[in-house]
C-alpha positions, 0 to 999 in steps of 0.5 A, spaced: 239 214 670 240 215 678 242 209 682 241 210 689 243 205 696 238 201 700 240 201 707 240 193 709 245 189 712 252 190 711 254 183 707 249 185 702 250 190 697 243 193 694 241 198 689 236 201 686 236 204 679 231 209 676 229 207 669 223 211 667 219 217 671 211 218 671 206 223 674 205 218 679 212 214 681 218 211 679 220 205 674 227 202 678 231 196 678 233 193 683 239 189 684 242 186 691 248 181 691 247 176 697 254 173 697 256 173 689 249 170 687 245 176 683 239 177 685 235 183 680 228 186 678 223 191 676 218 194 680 213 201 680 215 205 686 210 210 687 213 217 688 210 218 695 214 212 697 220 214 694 219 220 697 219 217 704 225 213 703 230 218 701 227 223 707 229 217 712 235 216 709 233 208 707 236 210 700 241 215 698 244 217 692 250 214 688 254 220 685 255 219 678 262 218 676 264 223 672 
């Protein structure tokens, strides 16, 4: 499973998670932490948009630590 960065404020760390992949995009999980308060769910990405995003940087890939 591949996480990536949403690009955001600064104080908050976000992450989007890919959960499962289809013809048409991406099942994920997103996870944000707004000052200790967790705030998590899952939503459908379309792959076009995913596609975008990774293109304009809005999220980049966390490398897996081996």
């Amino acid at each position: 499973m591949k996480a990536y960065t949403i690009k955001g404020t600064p104080e908050r760390k976000e992450i989007l998670e890919i959960l499962r992949e289809s013809k048409e995009g991406y099942q994920v999980k997103i996870t944000r932490d707004r000052s200790g308060w967790m705030e998590e769910r899952k939503e459908f990405m379309p792959k076009d948009l995913f596609d975008t995003c990774i293109r304009t940087e809005y999220l980049k890939e966390v490398p897996s630590s081996l």
